[in-house]
N, C-alpha and C positions, 0 to 999 in steps of 0.2 A: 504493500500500500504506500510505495514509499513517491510514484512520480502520479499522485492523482491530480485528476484534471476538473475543477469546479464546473458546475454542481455538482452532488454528489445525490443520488437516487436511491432512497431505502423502499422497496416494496414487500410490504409483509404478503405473505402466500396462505391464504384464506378457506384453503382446500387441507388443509392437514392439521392433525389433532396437536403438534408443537409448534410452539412460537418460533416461527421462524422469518428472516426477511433475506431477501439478496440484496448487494449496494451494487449500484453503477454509474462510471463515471459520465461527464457531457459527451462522451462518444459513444456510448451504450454499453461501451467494454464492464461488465463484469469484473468488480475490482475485490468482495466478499463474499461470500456465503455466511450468516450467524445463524446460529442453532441453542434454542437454550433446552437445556437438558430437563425433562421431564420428572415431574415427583419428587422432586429435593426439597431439604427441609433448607439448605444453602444454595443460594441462587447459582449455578452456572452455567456460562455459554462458553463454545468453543469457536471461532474463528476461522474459516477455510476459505480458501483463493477462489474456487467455485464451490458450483453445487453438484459436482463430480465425490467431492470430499476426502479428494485423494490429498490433497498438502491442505497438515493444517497448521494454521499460520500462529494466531494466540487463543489463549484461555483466561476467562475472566471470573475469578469465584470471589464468591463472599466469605468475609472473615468471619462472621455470625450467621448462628439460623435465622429464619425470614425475623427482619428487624428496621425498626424505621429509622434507625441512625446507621445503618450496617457503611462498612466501606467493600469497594470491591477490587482486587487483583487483578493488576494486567499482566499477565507471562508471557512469553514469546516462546516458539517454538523447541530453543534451546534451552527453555526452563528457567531463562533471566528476568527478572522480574523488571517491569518496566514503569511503573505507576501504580497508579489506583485512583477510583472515581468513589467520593464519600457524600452520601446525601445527609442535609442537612437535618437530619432529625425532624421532632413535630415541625420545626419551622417550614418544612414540605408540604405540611399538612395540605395548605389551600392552593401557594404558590411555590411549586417548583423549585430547588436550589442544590445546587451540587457542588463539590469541588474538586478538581481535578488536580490530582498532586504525583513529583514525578518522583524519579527507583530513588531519588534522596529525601524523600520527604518532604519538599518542600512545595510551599502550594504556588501552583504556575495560572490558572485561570479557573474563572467561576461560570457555572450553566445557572441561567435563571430563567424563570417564564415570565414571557414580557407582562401577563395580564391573566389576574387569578380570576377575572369575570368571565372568560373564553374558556375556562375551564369546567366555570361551574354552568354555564349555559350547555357545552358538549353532555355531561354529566347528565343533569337535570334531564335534555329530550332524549337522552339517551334509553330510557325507562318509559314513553309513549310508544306500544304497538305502533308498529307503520313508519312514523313519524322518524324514531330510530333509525331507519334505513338510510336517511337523508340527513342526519346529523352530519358527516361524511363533508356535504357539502356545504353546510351554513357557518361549521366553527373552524379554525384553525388555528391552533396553540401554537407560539412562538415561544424558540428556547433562547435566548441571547448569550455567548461563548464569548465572556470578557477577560481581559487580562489584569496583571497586580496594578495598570493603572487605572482601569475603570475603562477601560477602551474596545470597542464592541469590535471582535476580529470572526466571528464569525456568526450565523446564525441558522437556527433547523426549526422548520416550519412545516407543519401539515398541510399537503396537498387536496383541493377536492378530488375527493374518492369516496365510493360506496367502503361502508365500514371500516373508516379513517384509515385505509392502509398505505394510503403515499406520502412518504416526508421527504422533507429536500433538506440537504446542508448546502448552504453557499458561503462563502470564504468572501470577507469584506476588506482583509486586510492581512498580509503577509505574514506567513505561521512560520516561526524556527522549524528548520528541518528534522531537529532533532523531539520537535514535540507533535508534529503532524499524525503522527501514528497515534501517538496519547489523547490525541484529542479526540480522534476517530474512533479510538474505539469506548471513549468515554462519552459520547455521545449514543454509540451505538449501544452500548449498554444503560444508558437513560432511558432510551427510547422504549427498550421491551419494559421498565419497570413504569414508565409514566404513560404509554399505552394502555396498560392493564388498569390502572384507575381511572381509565374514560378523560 
């Protein structure tokens, strides 16, 4: 994931009993395949180049059973730990907030949602027979991907789609090479856990 090319394309697959999405980049190319593993009492997903499943790229687990403050581990293939993505506890409750910190601990950029009322509106029609089907198309939650100076470098936003399944990452502003992958895949793992609460 190391020369992607903005936007970046999450499509969850709608058809299968696992959470799953592919990412691709503005050329269509197939840049991930995520898989999050089924029936854990600890969140994890694994990471592959495609949806072949033959190279897989990283692994991302939780350091606690399902928990509202839990952090989650980024590893690479060779077993190097690379980061981790930490949700802010209750403070998540309404509006979104995450932290993304790298293999030295120290915290490099924050994910927020721009607006806890697009959330509770997705939420809310989301529980209307019928009407549900077309939530999809009316709300779109924004994540805003800032850095230590408060500076918005990137952003991931819900697509209209039937049963919210398209986001989009676009890149606003120049990401250190050495944190592109942490970002990605700190976003990619936001996304299965802030998906599932509507």
């Amino acid at each position: 994931m190391q020369n992607i090319q903005y936007p970046i394309r999450f499509s969850f697959r709608i058809t299968t009993l696992s959470n799953d999405f592919t990412a691709t980049d503005a050329t269509g190319a197939t840049v991930a395949y995520v898989k999050q593993k089924m029936f854990k009492l600890k969140e994890a997903i694994t990471v592959y180049g495609d949806t072949s499943k033959k190279e897989m790229l990283f692994t991302i687990n939780a350091d606690k059973w399902l928990d509202w403050s839990a952090a989650y581990s980024m590893t690479n293939a060779n077993g190097d730990h690379v980061g981790k993505i930490a949700r802010k506890g209750w403070k998540s409750m309404w509006k979104a907030e995450y932290d993304i910190i790298n293999q030295h601990e120290k915290l490099q950029y924050k994910v927020q949602e721009a607006s806890a009322w697009t959330r509770i509106g997705d939420s809310l029609m989301g529980e209307i027979p019928v009407v549900s089907f077309f939530t999809g198309y009316l709300f779109h939650p924004t994540y805003n991907v800032t850095d230590v100076n408060g500076d918005i470098v990137a952003k991931l936003k819900k697509k209209p789609s039937f049963f919210g399944k398209e986001f989009e990452v676009e890149k606003l502003s120049e990401i250190d090479n050495d944190d592109k992958e942490r970002v990605m895949l700190g976003l990619m793992m936001m996304i299965l856990l802030e998906r599932r609460r509507g």
